[in-house]
N, C-alpha and C positions, 0 to 999 in steps of 0.2 A: 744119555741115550735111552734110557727107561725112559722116561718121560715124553718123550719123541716117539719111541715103539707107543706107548699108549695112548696120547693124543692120535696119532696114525691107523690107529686098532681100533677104536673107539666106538664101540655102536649101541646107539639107544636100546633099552629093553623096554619091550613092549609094554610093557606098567610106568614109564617113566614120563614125565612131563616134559614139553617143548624148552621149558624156563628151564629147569634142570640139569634137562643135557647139555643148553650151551654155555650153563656153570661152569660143568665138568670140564668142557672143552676149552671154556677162559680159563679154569684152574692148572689143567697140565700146558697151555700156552706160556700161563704166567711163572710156570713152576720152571719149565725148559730157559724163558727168559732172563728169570733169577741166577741160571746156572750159565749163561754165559751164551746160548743157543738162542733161535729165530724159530718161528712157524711158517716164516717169510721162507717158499722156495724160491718164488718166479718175485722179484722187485716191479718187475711191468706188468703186474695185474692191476695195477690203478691206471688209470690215464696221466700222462705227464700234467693237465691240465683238470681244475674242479668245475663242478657245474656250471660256474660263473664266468667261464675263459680264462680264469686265473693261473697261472702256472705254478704248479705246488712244488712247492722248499722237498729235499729229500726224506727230513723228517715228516712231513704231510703224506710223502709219494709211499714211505714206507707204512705209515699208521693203516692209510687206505688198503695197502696190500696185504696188510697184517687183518684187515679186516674181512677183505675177501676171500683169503685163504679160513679163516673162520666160518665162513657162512658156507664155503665152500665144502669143512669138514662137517658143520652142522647135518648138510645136506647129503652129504656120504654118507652119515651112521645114522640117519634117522632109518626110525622103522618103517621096514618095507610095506608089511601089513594095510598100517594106517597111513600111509604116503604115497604108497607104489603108484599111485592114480599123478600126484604133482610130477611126481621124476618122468612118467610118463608125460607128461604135458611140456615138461621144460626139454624133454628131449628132443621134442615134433617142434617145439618153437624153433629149437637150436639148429636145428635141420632146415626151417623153413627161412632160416637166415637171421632172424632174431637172438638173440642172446640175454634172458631174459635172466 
């Protein structure tokens, strides 16, 4: 559960590098995984199908969602600072119908 609060809490500081943070973020992923937990909330944030129309095996569907949910927390705890400008961008996309 520590390791879940943390991964979940988790926010870049503003002296930290992009590489860095998503260490950290694969570190308490892989640390929770060790213990028996997922990062995986939502299993249907991958498409049932890969870019190719292929239909992915559950182990694929989950790796993909394991991935999403990563890049997903990346983007949560990055800094606002030096980002505020993307989050704003992704959020006008996301509104304009895109989901980028």
């Amino acid at each position: 559960m520590d390791a879940h609060q943390r991964f979940l809490s988790y926010r870049q500081s503003n002296s930290q590098m992009v590489e860095d943070n998503g260490c950290q973020l694969t570190l308490w992923s892989d640390t929770m995984e060790h213990h028996g937990g997922s990062i995986i909330t939502n299993p249907n944030l991958a498409d049932a199908t890969n870019s190719d129309g292929r239909i992915r095996t559950t182990a694929e569907r989950n790796e993909a969602s394991r991935q999403e949910t990563l890049a997903m927390a990346l983007l949560r705890g990055a800094d606002q600072t030096r980002y505020g400008t993307l989050f704003d961008y992704l959020a006008n996309q996301f509104a304009s119908g895109r989901d980028k």
